[in-house]
C-alpha positions as CSV (number, residue, x, y, z in Angstrom):
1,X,123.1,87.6,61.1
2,X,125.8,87.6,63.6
3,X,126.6,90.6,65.8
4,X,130.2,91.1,66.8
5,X,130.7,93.1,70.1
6,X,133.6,94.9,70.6
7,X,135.2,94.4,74.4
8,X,136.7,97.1,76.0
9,X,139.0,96.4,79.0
10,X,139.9,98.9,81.8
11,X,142.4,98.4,84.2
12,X,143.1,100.9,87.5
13,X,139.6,102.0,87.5
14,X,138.5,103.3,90.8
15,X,135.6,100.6,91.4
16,X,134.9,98.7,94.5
17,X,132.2,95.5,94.6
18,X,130.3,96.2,97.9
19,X,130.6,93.1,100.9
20,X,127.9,91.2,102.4
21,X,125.2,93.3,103.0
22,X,124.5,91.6,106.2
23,X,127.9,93.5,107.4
24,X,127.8,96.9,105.5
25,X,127.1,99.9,106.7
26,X,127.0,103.3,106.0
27,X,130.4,104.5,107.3
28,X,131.2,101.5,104.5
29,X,130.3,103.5,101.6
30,X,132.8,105.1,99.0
31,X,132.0,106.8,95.6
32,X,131.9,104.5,92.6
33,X,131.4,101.5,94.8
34,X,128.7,98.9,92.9
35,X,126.2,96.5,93.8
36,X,125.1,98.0,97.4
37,X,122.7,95.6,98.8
38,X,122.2,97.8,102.5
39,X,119.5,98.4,105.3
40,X,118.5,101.1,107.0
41,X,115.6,103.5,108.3
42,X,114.1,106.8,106.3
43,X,115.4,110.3,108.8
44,X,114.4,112.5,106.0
45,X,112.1,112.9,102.9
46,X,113.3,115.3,100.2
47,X,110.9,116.2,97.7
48,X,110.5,114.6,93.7
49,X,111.8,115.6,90.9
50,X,111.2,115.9,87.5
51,X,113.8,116.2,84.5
52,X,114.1,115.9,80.8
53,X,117.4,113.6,79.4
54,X,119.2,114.8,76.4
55,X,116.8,112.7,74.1
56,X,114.3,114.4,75.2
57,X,112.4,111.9,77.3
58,X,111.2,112.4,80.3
59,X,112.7,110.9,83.6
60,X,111.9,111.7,87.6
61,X,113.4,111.0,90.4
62,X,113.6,111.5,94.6
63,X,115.5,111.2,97.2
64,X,115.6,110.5,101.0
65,X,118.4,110.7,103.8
66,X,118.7,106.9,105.1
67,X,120.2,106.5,108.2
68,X,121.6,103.3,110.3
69,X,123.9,103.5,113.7
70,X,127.0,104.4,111.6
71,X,125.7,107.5,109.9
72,X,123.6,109.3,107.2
73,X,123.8,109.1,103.6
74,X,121.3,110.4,100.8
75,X,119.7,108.0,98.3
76,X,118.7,108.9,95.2
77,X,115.6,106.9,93.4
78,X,115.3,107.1,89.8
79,X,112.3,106.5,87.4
80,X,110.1,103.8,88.4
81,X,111.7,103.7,91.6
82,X,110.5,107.6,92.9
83,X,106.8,105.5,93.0
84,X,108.0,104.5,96.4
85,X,107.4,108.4,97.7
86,X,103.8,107.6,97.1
87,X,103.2,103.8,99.2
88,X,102.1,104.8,102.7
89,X,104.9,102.4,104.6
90,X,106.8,105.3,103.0
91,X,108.0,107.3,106.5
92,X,110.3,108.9,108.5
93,X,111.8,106.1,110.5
94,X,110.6,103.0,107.9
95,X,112.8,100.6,107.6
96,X,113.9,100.0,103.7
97,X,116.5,97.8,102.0
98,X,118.3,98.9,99.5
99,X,119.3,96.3,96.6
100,X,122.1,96.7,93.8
101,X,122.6,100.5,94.2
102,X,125.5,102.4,93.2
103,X,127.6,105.2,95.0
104,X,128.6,108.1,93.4
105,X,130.4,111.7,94.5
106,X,127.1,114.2,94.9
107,X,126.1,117.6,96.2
108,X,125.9,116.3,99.7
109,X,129.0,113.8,99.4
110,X,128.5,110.4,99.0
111,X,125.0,109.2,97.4
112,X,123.5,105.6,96.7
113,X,121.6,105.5,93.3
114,X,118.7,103.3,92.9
115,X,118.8,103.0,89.0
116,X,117.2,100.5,86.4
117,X,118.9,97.4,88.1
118,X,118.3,98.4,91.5
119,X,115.6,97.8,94.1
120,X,114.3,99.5,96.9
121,X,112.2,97.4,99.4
122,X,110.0,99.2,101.6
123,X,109.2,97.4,105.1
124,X,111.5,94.5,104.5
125,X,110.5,90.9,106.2
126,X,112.6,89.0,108.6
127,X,115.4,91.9,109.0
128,X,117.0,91.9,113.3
129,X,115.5,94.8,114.3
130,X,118.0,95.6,117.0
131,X,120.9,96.2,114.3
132,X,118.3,99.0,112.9
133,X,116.5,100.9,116.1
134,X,113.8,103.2,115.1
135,X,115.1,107.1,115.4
136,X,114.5,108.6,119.0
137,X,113.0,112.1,119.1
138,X,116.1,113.6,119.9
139,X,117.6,112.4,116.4
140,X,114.0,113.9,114.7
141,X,114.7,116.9,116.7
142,X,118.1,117.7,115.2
143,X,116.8,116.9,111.6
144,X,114.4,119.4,111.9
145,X,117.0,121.6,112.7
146,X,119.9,120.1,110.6
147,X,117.0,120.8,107.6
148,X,116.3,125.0,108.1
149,X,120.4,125.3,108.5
150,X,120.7,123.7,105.6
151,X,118.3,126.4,103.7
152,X,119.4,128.9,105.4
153,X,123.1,127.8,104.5
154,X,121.9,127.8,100.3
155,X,120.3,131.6,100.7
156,X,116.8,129.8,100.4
157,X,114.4,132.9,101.3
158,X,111.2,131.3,101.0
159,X,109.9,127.3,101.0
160,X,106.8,125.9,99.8
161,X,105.8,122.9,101.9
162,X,103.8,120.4,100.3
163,X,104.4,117.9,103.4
164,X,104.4,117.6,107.0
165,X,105.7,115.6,109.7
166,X,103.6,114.4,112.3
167,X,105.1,115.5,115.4
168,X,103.9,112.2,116.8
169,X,104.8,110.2,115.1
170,X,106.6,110.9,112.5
171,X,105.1,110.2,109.2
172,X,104.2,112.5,106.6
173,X,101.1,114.1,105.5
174,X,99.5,116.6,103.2
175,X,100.3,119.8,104.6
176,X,96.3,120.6,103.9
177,X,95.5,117.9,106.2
178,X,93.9,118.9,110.2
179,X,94.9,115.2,111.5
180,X,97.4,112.9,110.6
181,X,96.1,109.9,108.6
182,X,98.5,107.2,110.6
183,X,98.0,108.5,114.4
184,X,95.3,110.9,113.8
185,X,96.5,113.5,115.6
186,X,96.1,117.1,115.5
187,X,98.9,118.3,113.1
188,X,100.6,121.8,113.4
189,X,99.5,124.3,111.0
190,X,101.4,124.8,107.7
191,X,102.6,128.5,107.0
């Protein structure tokens, strides 16, 4: 049996192959660019998700806002990939490499999707650390603050926090936790 395939061939589609990801940044990104291979360090953890596809099966995802010297963009991790929420080198201010993501137009501008091809790579080896400097307070300082505008901006009356940041040291715990399982440190008291 011999299967014929039927080629399709676009021209003037608005795609873009990403460079050397030893040179890209996030400033670098456009919608519909392909194969992002890029670095940077976790500023923000966003919450999972859970969703059902038009078939009917079953899919979840989560995000983060990864930042490098250039900027801020949100990643989106899909399926297998949301596990990562779960490893404990999952923190604010981890360093992660992103492998074969996509960028796409989203509710917060431009997004990199980790789909089925993509990778994400938490705690990468052998990575110049000095082109990736871990966040200063001042940077957590203004997330925290860049976050309740943010609700407040959406009409968001009331939050349910399932997570905490460490004021420490910046990794997050159960919000039913007294001390935080990395520093062990008191941790402020959820409301």
């Amino acid at each position: 049996m011999t299967h014929r395939r039927d080629w399709k061939i676009v021209e003037d589609e608005d795609i873009s192959v990403a460079p050397d990801d030893s040179e890209l940044k996030i400033i670098d990104i456009e919608p519909n660019m392909k194969s992002i291979t890029i670095y940077g360090r976790i500023k923000e953890i966003y919450s999972k998700f859970r969703f059902e596809r038009g078939d009917g099966s079953k899919g979840q995802g989560a995000s983060f806002l990864l930042h490098d010297p250039s900027g801020d963009i949100r990643v989106v991790l899909w399926d297998q990939h949301a596990k990562a929420f779960t490893r404990n080198e999952f923190n604010i201010n981890g360093l992660v490499k992103i492998n074969n993501g996509f960028a796409k137009k989203g509710r917060a501008g431009t997004e990199i999707h980790i789909g089925k091809y993509g990778s994400i790579i938490l705690s990468p080896q052998g990575v110049d650390l000095t082109k990736h400097p871990r966040l200063k307070d001042g940077e957590m300082k203004k997330k925290k603050e860049s976050i309740a505008q943010r609700i407040q901006s959406i009409g968001i009356r009331e939050v349910k926090v399932k997570r905490i940041i460490c004021p420490h040291c910046g990794s997050m715990c159960s919000d039913k936790l007294k001390f935080c399982g990395k520093c062990g440190e008191p941790l402020p008291k959820s409301q």
